[in-house]
C-alpha positions as CSV (number, residue, x, y, z in Angstrom):
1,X,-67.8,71.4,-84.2
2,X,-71.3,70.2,-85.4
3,X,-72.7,72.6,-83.1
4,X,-70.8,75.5,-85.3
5,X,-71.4,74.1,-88.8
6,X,-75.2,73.8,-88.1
7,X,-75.2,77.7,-86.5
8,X,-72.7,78.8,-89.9
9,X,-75.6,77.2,-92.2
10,X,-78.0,79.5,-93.6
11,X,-81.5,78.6,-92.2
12,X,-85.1,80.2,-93.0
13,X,-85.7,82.9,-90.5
14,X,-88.5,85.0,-91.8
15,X,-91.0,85.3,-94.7
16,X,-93.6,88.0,-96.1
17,X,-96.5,87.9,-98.4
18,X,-97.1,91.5,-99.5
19,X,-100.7,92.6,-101.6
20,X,-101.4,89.1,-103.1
21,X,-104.8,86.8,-102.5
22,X,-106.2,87.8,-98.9
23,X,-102.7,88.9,-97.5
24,X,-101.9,92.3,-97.3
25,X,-98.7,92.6,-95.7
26,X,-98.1,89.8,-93.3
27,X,-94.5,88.0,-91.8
28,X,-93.9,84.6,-90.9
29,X,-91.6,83.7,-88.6
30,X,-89.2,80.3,-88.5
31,X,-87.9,79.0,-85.4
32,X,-84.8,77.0,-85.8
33,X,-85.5,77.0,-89.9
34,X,-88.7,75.9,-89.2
35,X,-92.2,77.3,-90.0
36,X,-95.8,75.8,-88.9
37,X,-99.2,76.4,-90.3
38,X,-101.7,76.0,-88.2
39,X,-105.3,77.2,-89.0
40,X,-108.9,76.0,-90.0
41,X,-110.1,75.5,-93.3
42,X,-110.3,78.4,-95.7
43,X,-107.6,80.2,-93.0
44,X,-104.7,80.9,-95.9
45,X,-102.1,78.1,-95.4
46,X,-102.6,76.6,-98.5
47,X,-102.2,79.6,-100.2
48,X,-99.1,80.6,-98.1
49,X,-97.5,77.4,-98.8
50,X,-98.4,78.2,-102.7
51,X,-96.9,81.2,-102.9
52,X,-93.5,80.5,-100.5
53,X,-92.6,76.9,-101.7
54,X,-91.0,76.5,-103.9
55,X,-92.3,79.7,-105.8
56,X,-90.1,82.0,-103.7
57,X,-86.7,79.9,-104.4
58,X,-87.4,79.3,-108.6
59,X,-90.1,81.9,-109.7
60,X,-92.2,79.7,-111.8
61,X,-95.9,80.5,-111.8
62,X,-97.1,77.5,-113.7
63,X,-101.0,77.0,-111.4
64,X,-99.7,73.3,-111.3
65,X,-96.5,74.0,-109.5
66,X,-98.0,76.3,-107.5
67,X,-100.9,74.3,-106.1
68,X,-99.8,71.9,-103.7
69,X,-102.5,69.7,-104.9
70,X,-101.6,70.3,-108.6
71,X,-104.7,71.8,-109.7
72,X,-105.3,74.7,-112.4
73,X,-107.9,76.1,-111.2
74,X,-106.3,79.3,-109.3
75,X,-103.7,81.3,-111.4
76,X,-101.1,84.0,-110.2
77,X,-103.0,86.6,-111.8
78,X,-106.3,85.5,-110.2
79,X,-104.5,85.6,-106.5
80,X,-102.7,89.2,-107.2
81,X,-106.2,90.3,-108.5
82,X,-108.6,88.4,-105.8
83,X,-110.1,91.3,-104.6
84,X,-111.2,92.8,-107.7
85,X,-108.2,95.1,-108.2
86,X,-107.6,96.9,-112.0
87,X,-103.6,96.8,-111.1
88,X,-101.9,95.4,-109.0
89,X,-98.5,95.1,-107.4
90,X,-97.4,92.6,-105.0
91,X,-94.2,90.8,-103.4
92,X,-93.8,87.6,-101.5
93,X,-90.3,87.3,-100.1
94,X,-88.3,85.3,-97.9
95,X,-85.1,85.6,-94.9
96,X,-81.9,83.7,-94.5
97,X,-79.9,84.0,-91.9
98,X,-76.4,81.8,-90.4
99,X,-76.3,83.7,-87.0
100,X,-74.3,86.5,-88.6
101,X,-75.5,87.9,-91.5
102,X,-79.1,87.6,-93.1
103,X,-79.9,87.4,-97.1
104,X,-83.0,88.0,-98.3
105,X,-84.9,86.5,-101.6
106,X,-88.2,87.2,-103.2
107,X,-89.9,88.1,-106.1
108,X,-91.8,91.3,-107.0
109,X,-95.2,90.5,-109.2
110,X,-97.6,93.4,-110.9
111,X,-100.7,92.0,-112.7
112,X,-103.2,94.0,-115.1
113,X,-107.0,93.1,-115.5
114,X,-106.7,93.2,-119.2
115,X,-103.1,91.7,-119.5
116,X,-103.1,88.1,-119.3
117,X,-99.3,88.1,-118.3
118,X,-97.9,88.7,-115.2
119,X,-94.9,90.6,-114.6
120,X,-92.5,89.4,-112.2
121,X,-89.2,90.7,-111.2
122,X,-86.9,88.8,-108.5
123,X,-84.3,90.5,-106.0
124,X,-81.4,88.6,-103.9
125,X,-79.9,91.1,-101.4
126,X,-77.9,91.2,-97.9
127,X,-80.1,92.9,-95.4
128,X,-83.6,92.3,-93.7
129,X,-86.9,93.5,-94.7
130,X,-88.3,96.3,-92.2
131,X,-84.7,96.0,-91.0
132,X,-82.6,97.6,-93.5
133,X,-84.8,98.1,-96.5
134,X,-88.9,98.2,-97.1
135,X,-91.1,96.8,-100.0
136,X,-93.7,99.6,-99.5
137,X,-93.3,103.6,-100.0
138,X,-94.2,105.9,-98.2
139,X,-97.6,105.5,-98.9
140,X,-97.2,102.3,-97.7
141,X,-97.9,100.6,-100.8
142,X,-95.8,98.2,-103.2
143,X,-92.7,99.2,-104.8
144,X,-92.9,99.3,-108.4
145,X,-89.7,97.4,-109.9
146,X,-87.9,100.6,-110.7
147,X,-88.5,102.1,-107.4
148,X,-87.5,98.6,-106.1
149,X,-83.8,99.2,-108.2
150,X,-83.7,102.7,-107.2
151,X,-83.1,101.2,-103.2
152,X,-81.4,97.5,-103.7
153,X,-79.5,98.5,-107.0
154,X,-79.8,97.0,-110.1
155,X,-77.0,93.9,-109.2
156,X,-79.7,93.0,-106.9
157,X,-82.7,92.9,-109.4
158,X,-83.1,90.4,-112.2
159,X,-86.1,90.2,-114.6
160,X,-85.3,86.3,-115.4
161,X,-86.3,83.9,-113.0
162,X,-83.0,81.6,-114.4
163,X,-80.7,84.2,-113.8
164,X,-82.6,84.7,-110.4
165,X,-82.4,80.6,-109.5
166,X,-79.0,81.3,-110.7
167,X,-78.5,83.8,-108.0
168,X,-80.2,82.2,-105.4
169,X,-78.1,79.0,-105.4
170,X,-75.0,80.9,-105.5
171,X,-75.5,82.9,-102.4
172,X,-77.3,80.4,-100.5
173,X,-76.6,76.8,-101.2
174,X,-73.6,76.4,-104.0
175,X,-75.5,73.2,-105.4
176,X,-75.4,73.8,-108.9
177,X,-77.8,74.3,-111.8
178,X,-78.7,70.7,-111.7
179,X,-78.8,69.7,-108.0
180,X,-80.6,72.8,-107.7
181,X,-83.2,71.7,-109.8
182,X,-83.5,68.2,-107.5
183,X,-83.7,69.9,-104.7
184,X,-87.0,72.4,-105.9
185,X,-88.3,69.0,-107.1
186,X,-87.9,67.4,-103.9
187,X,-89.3,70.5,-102.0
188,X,-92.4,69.9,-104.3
189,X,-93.0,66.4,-103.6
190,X,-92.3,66.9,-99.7
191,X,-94.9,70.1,-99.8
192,X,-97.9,67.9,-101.0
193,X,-101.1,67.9,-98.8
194,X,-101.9,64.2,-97.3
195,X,-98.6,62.9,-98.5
196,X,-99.1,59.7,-96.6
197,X,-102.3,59.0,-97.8
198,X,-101.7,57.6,-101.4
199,X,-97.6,56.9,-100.4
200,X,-96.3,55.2,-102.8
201,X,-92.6,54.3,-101.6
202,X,-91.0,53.7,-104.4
203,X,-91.3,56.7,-106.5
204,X,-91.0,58.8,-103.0
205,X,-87.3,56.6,-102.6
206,X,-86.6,57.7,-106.1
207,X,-87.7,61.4,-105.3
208,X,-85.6,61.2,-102.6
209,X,-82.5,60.1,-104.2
210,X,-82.9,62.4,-106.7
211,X,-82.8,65.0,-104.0
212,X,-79.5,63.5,-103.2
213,X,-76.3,65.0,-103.8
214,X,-74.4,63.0,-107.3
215,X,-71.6,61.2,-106.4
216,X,-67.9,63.1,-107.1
217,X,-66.2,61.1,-110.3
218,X,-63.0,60.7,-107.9
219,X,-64.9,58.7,-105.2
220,X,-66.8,56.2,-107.9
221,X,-62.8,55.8,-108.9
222,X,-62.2,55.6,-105.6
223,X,-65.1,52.6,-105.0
224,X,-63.8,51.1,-108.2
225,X,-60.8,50.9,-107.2
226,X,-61.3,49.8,-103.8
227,X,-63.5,46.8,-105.0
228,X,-60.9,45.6,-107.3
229,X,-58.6,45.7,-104.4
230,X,-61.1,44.0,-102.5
231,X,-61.2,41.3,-105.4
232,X,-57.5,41.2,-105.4
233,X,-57.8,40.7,-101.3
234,X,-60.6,37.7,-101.9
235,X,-58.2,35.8,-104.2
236,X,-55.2,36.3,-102.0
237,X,-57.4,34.7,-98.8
238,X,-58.6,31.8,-101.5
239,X,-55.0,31.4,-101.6
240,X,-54.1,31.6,-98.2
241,X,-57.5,29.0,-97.3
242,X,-55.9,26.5,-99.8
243,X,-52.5,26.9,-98.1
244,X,-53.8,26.9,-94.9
245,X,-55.7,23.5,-95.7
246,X,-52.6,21.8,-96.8
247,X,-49.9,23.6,-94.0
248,X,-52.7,21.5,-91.6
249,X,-52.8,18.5,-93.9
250,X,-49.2,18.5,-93.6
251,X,-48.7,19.5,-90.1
252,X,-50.8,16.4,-89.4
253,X,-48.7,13.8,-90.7
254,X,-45.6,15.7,-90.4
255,X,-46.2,16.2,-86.6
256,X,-46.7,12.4,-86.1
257,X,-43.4,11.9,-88.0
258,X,-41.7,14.3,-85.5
259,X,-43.6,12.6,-82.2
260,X,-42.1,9.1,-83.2
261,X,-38.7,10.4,-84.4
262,X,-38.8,12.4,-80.6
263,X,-39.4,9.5,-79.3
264,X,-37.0,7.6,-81.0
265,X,-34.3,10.2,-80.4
266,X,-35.5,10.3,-76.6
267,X,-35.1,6.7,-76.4
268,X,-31.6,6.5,-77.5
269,X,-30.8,9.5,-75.0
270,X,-31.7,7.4,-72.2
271,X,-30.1,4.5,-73.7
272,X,-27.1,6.4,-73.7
273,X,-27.9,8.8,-70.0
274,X,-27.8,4.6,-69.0
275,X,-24.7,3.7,-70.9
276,X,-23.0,6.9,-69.3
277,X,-24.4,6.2,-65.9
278,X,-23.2,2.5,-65.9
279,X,-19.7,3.8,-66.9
280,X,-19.4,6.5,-64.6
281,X,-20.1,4.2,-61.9
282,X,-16.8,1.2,-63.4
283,X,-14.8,4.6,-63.7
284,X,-15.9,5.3,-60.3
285,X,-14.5,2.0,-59.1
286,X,-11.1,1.7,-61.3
287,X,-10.6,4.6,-59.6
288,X,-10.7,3.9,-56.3
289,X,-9.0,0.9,-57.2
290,X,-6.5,2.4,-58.8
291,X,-6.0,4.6,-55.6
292,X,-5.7,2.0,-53.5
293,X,-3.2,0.2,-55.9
294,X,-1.5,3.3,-55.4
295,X,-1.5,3.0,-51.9
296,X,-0.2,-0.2,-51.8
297,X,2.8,0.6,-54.3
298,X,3.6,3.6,-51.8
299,X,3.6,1.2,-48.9
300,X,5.7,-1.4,-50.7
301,X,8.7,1.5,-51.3
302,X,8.6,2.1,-48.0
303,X,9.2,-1.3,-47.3
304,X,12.1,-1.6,-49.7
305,X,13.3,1.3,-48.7
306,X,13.1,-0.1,-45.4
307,X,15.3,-3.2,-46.0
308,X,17.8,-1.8,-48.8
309,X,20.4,-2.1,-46.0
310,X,19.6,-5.0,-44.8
311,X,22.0,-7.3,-47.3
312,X,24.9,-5.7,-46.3
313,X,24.4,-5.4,-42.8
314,X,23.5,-9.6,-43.6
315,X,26.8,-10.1,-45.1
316,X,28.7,-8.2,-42.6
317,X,27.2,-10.3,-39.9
318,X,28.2,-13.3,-41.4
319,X,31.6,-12.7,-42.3
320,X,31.7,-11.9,-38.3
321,X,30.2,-15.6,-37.8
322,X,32.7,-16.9,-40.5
């Protein structure tokens, strides 16, 4: 399941720099959303990561937002005119694909040697660069913006760079006007040169949460909630400590009142087992007394039945001697 959430996300797959500073049309490629400058000095990758991050994502051209070091010294209009151009068109751009479909974002510039102002125009479209669609002609040179309209359609086209971030965030990341901000600020802190060198971990911590998504009211209700139930929870243990302390208390006396009450009660049971024993053994005997009394009546009336003749039989006998 992560597996398919992490494939579903939209990752970085290509970028372009087309006509600006030194670059004339060359493609970056990500692996795996990710994207690694590696040159010497003087090679371009500053100047890459000026003109990609964050430029390409909120189209602000301010030289201090630009330069990863913050400096003023190099404008827009200075890179789209570095090689001594009168006019000028250029486009930096930038892929996003989620293994099924690919969006791509970027931003369409034209500078004038006598116009301090640079014209910009930004595009969010479905489709690939080279792939479905080209920013050149057939002259292999930069669309102009209406020629740019004429082929992506003027849904895909918008001069403001709000309306663009606007744009952005909804097809690609649903943040938000405000976490969408965080997250260009973030991107800004994270892109500076030598970060480690002069770290300072507390306002990097604070950058960071920043860069975090806020909090939903219903889960802070929820927390709230929760810890009153967990005060709720503490008082009910107090209370169940305290009775606890005094069910022991009690249990301690009460249980040597029941050991010497047992014992008193077991007492008098073998007093009385003894009582019953020492009768059980007198019934014993009355009864085989009173058998033997029996006995001895049965063998008397046989005796007296023996003799009840016997007077007459006397009698008769001496009226014979008489």
């Amino acid at each position: 399941m992560i597996e398919q959430r992490a494939v579903r996300r939209f990752a970085p797959t290509r970028a372009g720099i087309i006509n600006l500073w030194d670059y004339r049309d060359e493609e970056f490629s990500f692996v795996d959303g990710w994207l690694v400058l590696r040159g010497p000095n003087g090679s371009g990758k500053t100047k890459a990561l000026e003109v990609l991050f964050p430029f390409v994502l909120d189209g602000r051209i301010e030289p201090r937002r630009l330069n990863p070091f913050a400096s003023e010294d190099r404008t827009m209009k200075s890179n789209l005119l570095y090689r001594g151009q009168e006019v000028t068109h250029a486009y930096v751009w930038m892929e996003f694909g989620d293994g099924e479909q690919y969006v791509t974002v970027g931003i369409g510039l034209r500078a004038h040697r006598h116009v301090d102002r640079v014209t910009r125009w930004h595009f969010v479209v479905d489709g690939r660069v080279g792939v479905d669609f080209s920013l050149l002609d057939a002259d292999d040179r930069p669309l102009t913006r209406r020629d740019l309209i004429d082929r992506l359609g003027a849904e895909a086209v918008r001069d403001s760079a709000e309306d663009y971030r606007q744009l952005v965030d909804a097809r690609l990341f649903g943040l938000g006007p405000a976490r969408y901000e965080q997250l260009l600020d973030l991107v800004l802190t994270l892109r500076k040169p030598q970060l480690a060198k002069d770290l300072n971990p507390v306002e990097l911590s604070r950058t960071l949460q920043r860069g975090l998504r806020p909090v939903e009211d219903h889960l802070l209700v929820e927390a709230a909630r929760s810890f009153d139930d967990m005060e709720a929870v503490a008082r009910t243990l107090e209370g169940l400590v305290a009775a606890d302390g005094a069910t022991v208390a009690f249990l301690t006396v009460y249980s040597t009142y029941l050991r010497t009450h047992a014992r008193a009660a077991a007492d008098a049971l073998t007093a009385r087992r003894d009582a019953v024993a020492t009768r059980s053994t007198a019934l014993g005997d009355a009864r085989h007394a009173a058998d033997a009394a029996a006995q001895a009546e049965a063998a008397a009336g046989e005796r007296l039945r023996a003799v009840e003749g016997e007077p007459g039989r006397l009698r008769a006998h001496l009226d014979s001697l008489k």
